[in-house]
N, C-alpha and C positions, 0 to 999 in steps of 0.2 A: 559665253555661249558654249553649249554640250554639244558635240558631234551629232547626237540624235534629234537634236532642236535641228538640222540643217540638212538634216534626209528628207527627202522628196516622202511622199505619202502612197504607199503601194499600194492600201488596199483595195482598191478598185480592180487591180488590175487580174485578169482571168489567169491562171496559171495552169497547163497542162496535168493530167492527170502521170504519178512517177508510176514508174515501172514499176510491175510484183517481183521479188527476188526472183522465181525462176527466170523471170525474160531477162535478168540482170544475168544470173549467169550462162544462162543459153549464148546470149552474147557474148561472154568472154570464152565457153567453150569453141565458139566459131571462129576466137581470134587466133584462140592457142598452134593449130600445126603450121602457122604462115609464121609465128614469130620464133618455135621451134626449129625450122627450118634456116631462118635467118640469125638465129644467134650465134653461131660459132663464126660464121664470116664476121660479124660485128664486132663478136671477142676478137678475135683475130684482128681484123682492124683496129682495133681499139675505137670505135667509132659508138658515135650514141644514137640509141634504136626510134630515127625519125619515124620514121613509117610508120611502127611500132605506136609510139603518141600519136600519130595523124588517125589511126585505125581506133584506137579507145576513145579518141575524144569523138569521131565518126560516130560510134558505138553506144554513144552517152557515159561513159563509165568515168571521165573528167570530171563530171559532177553528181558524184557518189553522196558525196556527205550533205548537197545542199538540203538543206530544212524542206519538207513537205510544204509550209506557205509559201513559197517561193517555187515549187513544182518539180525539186529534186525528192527521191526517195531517203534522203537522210538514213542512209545508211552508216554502221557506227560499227566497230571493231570491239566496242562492248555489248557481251551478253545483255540479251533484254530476257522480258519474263520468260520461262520455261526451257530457257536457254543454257549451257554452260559452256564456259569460257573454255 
């Protein structure tokens, strides 16, 4: 038996419309002077920037790459058309 033979059946299920790019980065421009401010204490600490994940996943940007049927914006680090890398 294949791993796909044993997945539940999604298509029914309604999926939120994803973000357009700008509201993707409008939100991470809102996150930047709160994690600016807090990173030299963290460097200094040596400490890992909870807050920091608690605020992006807040923010939806945890699920960046989810595939559009699923109702992430599948956003992708490669060039699409008219793009360049």
């Amino acid at each position: 038996m294949t791993t796909a033979a044993r997945l539940p059946d999604f298509s029914s299920v309604h999926w939120p419309e994803p973000p357009a790019a700008g509201e993707i980065l409008a939100r991470i421009d809102e996150l930047g002077p709160g994690w600016r401010e807090r990173r030299r204490v963290l460097d200094e600490a040596v400490e890992f920037p909870h807050e920091n994940f608690a605020e992006a996943k807040a923010a939806g940007l945890h699920a960046l790459t989810l595939p559009t049927e699923y109702g992430g914006p599948a956003a992708s680090r490669r060039p699409g058309p008219g793009r360049s890398g």
